[in-house]
PDB file of N, CA, C and O in Angstrom, chain B, residues numbered from 101:
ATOM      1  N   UNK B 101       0.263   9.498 -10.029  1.00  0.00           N
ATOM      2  CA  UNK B 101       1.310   8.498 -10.097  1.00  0.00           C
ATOM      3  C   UNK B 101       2.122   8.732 -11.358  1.00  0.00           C
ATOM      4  O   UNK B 101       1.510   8.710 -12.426  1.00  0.00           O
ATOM      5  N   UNK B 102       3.713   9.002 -11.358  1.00  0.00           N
ATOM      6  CA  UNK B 102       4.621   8.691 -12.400  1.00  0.00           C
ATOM      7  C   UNK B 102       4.354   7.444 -12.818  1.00  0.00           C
ATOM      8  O   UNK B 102       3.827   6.690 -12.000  1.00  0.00           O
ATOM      9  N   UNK B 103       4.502   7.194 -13.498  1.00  0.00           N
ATOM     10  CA  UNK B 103       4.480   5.664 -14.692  1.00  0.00           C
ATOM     11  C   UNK B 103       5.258   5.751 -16.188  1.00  0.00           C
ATOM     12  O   UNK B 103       5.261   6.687 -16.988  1.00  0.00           O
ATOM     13  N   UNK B 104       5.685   4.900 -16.242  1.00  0.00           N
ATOM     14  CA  UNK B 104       6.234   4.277 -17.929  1.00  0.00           C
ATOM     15  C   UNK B 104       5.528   2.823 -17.903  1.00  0.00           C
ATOM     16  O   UNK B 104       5.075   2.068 -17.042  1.00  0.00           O
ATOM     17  N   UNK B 105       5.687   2.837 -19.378  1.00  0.00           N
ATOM     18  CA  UNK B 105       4.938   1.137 -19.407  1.00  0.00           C
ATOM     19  C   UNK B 105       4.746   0.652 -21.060  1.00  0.00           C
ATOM     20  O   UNK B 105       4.943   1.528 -21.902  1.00  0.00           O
ATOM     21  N   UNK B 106       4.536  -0.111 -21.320  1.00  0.00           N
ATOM     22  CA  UNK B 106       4.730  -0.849 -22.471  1.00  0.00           C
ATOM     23  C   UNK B 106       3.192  -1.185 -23.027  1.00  0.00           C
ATOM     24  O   UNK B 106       2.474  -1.304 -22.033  1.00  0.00           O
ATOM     25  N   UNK B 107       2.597  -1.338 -23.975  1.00  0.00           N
ATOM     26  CA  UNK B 107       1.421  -1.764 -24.554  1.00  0.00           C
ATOM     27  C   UNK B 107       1.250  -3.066 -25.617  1.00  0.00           C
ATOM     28  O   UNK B 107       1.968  -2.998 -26.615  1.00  0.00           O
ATOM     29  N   UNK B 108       0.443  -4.143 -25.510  1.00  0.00           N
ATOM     30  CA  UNK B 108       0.401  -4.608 -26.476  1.00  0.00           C
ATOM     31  C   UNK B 108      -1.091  -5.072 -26.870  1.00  0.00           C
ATOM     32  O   UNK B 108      -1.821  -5.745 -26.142  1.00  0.00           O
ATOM     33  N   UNK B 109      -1.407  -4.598 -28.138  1.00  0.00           N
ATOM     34  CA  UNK B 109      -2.491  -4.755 -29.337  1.00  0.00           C
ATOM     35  C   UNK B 109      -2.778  -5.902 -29.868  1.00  0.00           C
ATOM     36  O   UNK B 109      -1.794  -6.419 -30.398  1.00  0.00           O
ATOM     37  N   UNK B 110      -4.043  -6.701 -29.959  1.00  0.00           N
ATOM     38  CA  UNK B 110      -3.801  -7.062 -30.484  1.00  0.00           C
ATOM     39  C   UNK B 110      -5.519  -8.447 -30.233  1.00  0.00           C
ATOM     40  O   UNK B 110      -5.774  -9.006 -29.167  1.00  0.00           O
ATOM     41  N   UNK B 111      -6.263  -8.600 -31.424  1.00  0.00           N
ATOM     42  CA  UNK B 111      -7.527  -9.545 -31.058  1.00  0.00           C
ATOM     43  C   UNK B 111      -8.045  -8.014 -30.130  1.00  0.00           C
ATOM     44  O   UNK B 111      -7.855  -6.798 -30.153  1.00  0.00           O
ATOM     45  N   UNK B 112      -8.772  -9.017 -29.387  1.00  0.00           N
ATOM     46  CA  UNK B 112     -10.043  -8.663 -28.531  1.00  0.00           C
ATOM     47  C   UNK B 112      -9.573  -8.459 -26.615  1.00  0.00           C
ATOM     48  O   UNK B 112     -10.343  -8.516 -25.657  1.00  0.00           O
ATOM     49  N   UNK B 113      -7.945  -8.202 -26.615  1.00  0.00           N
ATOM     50  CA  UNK B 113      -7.487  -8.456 -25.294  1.00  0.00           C
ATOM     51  C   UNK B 113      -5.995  -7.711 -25.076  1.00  0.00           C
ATOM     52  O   UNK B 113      -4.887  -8.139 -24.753  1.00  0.00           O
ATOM     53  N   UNK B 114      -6.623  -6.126 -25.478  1.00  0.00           N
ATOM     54  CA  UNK B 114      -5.146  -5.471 -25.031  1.00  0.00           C
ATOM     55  C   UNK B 114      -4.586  -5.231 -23.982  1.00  0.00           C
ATOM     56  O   UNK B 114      -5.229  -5.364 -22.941  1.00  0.00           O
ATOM     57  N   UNK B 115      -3.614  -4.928 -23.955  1.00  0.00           N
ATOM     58  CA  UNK B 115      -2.676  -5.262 -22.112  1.00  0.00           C
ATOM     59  C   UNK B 115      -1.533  -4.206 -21.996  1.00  0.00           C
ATOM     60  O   UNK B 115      -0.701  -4.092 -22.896  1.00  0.00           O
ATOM     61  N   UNK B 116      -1.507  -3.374 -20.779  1.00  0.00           N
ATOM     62  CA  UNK B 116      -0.357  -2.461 -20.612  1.00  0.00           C
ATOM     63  C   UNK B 116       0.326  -3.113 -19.313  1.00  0.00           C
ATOM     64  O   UNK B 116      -0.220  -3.407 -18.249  1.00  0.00           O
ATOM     65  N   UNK B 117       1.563  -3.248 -19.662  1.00  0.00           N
ATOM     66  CA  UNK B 117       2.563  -3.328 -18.561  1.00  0.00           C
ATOM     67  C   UNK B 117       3.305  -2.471 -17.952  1.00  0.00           C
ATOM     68  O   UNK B 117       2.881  -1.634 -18.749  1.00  0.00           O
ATOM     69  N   UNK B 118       4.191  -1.719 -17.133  1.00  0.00           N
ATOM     70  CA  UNK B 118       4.572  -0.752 -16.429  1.00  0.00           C
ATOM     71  C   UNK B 118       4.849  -0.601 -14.976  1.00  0.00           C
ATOM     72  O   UNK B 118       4.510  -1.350 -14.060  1.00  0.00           O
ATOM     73  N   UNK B 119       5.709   0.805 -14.923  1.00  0.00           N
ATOM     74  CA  UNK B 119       5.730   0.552 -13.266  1.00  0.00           C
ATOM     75  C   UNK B 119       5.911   2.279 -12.984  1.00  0.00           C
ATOM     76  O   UNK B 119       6.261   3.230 -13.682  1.00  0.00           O
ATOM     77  N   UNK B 120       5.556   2.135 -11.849  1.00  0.00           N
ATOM     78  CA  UNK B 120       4.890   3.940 -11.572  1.00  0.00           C
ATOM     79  C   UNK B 120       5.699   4.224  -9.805  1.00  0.00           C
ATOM     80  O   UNK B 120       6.400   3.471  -9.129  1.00  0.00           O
ATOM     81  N   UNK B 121       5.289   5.374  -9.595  1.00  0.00           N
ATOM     82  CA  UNK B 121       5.516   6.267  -8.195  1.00  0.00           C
ATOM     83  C   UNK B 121       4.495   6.606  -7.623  1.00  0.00           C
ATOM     84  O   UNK B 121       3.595   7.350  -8.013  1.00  0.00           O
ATOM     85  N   UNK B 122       4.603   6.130  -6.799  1.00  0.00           N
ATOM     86  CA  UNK B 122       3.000   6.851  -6.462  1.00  0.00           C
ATOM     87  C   UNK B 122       3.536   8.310  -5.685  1.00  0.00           C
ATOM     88  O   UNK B 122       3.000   9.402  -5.874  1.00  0.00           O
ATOM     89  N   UNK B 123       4.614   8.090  -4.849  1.00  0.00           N
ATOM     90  CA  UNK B 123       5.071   9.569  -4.425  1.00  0.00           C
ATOM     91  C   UNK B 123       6.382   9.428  -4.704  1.00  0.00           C
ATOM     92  O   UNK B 123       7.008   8.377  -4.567  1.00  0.00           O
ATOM     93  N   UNK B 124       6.780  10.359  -5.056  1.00  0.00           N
ATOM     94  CA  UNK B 124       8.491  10.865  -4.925  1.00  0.00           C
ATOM     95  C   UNK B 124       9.005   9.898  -3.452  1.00  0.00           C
ATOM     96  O   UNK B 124       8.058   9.708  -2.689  1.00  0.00           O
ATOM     97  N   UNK B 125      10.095   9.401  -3.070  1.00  0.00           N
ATOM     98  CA  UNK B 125      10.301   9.038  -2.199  1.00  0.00           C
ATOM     99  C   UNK B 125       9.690   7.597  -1.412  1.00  0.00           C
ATOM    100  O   UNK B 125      10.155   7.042  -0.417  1.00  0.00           O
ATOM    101  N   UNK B 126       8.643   7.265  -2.126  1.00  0.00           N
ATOM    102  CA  UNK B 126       7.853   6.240  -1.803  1.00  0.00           C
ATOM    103  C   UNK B 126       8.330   4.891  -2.332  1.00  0.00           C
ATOM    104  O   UNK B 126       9.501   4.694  -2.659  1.00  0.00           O
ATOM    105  N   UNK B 127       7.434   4.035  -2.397  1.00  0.00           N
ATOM    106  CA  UNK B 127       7.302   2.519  -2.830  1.00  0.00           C
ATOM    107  C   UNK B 127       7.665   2.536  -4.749  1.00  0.00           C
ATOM    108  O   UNK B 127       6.945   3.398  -5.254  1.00  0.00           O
ATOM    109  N   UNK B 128       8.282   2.043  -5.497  1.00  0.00           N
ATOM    110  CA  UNK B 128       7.433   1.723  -6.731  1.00  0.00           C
ATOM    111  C   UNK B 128       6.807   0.410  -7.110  1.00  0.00           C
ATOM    112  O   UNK B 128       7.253  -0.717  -6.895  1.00  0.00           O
ATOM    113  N   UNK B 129       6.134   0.621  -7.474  1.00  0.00           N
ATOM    114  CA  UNK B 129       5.182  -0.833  -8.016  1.00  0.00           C
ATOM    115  C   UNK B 129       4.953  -0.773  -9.853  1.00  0.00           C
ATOM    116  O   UNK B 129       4.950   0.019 -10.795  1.00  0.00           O
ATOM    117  N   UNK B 130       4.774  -2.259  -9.512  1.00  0.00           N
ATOM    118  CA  UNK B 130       4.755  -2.846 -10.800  1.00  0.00           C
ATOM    119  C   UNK B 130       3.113  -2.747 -11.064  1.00  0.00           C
ATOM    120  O   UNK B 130       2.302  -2.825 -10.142  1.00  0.00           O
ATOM    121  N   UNK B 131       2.666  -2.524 -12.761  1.00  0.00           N
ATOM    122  CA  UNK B 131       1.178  -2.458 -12.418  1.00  0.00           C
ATOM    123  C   UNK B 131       1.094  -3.486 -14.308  1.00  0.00           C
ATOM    124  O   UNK B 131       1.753  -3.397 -15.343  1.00  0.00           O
ATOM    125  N   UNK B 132      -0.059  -4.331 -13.868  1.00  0.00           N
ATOM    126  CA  UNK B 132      -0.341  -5.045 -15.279  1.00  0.00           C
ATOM    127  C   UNK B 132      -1.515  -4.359 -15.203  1.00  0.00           C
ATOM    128  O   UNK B 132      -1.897  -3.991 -14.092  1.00  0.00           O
ATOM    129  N   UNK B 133      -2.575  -3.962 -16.796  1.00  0.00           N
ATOM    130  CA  UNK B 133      -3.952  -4.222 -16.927  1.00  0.00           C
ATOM    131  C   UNK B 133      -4.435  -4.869 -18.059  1.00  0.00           C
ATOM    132  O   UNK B 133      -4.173  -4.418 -19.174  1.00  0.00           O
ATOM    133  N   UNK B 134      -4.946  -5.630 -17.948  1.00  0.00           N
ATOM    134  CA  UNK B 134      -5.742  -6.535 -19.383  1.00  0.00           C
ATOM    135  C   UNK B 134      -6.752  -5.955 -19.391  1.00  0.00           C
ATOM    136  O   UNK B 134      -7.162  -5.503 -18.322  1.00  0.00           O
ATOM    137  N   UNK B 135      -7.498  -5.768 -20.581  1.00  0.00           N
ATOM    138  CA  UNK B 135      -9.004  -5.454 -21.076  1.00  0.00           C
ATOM    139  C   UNK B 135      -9.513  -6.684 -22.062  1.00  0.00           C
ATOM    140  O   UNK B 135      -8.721  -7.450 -22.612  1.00  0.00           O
ATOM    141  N   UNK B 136     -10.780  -6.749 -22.188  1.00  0.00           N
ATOM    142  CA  UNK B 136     -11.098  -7.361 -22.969  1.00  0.00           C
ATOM    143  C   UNK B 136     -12.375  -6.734 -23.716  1.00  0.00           C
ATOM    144  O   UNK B 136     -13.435  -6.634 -23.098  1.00  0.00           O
ATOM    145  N   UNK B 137     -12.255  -6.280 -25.154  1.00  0.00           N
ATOM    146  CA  UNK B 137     -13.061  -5.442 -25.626  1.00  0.00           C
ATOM    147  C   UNK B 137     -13.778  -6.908 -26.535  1.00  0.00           C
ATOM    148  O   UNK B 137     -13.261  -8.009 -26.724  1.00  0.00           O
ATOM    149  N   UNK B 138     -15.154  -6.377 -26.971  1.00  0.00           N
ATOM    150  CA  UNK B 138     -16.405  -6.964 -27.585  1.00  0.00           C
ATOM    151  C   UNK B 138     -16.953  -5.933 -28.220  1.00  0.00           C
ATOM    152  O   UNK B 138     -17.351  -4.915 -27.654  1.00  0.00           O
ATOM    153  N   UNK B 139     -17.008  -6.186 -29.638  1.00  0.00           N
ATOM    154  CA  UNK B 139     -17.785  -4.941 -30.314  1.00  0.00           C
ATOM    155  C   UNK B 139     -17.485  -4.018 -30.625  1.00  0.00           C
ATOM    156  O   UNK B 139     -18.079  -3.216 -31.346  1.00  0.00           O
ATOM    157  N   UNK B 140     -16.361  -3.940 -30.070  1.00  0.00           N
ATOM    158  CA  UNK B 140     -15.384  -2.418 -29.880  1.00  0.00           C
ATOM    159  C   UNK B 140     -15.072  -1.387 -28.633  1.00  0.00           C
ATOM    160  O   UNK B 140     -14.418  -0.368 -28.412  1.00  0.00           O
ATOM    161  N   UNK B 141     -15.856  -2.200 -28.037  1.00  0.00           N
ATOM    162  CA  UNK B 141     -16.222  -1.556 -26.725  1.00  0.00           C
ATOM    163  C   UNK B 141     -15.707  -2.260 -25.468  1.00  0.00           C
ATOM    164  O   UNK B 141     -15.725  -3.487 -25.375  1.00  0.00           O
ATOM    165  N   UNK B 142     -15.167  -1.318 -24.336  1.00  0.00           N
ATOM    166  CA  UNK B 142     -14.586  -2.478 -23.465  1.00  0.00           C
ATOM    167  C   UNK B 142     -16.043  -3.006 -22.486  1.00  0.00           C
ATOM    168  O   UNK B 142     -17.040  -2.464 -22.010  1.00  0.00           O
ATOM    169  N   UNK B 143     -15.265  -4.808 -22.559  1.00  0.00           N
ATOM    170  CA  UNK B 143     -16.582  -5.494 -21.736  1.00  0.00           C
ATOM    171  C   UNK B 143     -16.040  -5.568 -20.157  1.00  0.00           C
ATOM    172  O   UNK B 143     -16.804  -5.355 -19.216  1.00  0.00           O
ATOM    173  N   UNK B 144     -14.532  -5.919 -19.972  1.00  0.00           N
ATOM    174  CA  UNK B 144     -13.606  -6.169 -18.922  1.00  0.00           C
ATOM    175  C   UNK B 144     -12.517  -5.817 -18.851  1.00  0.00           C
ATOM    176  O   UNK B 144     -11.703  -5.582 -19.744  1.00  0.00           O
ATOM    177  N   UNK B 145     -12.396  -5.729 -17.251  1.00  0.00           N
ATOM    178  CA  UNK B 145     -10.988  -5.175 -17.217  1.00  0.00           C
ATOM    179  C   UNK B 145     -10.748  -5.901 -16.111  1.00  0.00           C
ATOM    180  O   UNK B 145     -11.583  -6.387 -15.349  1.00  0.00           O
ATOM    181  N   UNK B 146      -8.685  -5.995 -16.010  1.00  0.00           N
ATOM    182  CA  UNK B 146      -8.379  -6.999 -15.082  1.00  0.00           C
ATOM    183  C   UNK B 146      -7.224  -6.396 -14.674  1.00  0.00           C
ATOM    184  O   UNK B 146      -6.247  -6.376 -15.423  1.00  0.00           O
ATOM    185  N   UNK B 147      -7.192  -5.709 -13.161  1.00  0.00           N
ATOM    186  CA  UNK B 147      -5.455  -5.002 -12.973  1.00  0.00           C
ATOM    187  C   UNK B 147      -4.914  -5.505 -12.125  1.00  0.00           C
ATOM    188  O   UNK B 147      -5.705  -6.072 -11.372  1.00  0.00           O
ATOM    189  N   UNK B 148      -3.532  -5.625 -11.740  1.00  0.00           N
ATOM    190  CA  UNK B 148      -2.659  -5.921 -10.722  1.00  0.00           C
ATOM    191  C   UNK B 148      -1.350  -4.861 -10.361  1.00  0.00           C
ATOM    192  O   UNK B 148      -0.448  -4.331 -11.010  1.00  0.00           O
ATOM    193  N   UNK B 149      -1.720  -4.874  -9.190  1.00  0.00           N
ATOM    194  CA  UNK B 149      -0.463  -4.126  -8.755  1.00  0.00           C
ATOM    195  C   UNK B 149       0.189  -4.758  -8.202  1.00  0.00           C
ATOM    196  O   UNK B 149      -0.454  -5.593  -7.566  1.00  0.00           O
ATOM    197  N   UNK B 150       1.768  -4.867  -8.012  1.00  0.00           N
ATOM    198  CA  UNK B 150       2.669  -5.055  -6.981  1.00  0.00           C
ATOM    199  C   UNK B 150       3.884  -4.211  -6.775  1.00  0.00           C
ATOM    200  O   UNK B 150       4.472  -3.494  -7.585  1.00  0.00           O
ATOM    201  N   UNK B 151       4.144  -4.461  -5.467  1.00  0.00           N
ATOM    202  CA  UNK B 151       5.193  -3.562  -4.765  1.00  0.00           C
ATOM    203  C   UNK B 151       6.272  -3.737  -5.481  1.00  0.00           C
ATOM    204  O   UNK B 151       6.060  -4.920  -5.749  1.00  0.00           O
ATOM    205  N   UNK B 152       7.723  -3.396  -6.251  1.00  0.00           N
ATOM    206  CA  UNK B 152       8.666  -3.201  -6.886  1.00  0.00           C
ATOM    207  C   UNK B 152       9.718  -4.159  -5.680  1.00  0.00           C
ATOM    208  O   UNK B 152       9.501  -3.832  -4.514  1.00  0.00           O
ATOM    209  N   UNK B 153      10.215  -4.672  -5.770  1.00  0.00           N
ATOM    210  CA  UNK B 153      11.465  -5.467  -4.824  1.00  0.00           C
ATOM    211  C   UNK B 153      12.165  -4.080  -4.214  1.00  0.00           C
ATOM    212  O   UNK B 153      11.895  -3.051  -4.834  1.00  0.00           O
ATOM    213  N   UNK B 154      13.032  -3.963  -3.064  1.00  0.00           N
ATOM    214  CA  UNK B 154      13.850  -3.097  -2.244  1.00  0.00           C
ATOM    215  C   UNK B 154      15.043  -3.194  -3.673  1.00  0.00           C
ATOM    216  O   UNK B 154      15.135  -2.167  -4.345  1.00  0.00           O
ATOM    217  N   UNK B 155      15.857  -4.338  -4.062  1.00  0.00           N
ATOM    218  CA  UNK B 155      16.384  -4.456  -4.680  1.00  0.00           C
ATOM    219  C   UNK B 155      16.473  -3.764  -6.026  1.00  0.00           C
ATOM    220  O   UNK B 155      17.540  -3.397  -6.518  1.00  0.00           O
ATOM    221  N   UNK B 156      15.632  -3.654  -6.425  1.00  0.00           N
ATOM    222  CA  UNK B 156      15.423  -3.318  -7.985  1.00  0.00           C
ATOM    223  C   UNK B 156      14.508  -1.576  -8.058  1.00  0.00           C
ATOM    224  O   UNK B 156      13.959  -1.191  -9.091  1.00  0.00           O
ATOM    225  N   UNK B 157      14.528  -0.815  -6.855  1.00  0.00           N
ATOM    226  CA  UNK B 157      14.223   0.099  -6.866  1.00  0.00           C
ATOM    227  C   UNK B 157      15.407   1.187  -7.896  1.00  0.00           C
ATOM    228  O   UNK B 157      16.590   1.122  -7.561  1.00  0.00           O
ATOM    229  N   UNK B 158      15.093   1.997  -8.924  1.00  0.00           N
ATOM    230  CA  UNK B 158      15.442   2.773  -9.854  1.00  0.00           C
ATOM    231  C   UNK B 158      16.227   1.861 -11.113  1.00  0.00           C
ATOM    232  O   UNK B 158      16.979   2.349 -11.958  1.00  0.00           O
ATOM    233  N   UNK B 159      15.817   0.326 -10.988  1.00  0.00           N
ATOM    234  CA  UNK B 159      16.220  -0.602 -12.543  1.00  0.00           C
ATOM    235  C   UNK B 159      15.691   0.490 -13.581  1.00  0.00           C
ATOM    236  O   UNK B 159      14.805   1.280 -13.253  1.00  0.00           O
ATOM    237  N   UNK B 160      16.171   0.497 -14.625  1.00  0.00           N
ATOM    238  CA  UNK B 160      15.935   1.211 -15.999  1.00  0.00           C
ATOM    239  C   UNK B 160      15.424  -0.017 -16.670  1.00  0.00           C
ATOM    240  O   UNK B 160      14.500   0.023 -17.482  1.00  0.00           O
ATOM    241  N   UNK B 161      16.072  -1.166 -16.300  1.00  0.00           N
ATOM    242  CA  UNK B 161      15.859  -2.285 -17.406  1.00  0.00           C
ATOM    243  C   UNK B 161      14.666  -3.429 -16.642  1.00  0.00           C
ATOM    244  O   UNK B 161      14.928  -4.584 -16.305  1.00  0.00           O
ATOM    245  N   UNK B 162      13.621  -2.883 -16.527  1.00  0.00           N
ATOM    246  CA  UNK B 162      12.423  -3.597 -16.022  1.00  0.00           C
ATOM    247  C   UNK B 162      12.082  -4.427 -16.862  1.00  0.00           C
ATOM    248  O   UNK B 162      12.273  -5.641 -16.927  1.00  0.00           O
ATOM    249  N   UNK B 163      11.303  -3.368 -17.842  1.00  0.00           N
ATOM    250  CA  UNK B 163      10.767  -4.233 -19.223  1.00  0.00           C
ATOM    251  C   UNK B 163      11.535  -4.763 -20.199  1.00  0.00           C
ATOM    252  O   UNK B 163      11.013  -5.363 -21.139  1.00  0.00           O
TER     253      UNK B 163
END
């Protein structure tokens, strides 16, 4: 999957936002993931995908 996406740091609960290809020609989707690290180590993780609107297929200005 192509992807760009954004990161933010920060406590015990970092999070990437972004949106990817899965094929040339295909769908794009939007993808969140939260983690939640303990100790230093990750304890959880939490992802979502969704389909990109028909509309807003090749926006530059997502994020």
């Amino acid at each position: 999957m192509t992807n760009k996406g954004i990161g933010r740091s920060g406590g015990d609960m970092p999070a990437l936002h972004g949106y990817g290809i899965t094929e040339p020609g295909k769908a794009e989707v939007l993808v969140v993931d939260t983690y939640r690290m303990e100790d230093g180590l990750l304890a959880e993780h939490w992802g979502a995908v969704q389909p990109l609107p028909l509309d807003q297929f090749g926006n530059s200005r997502l994020m």
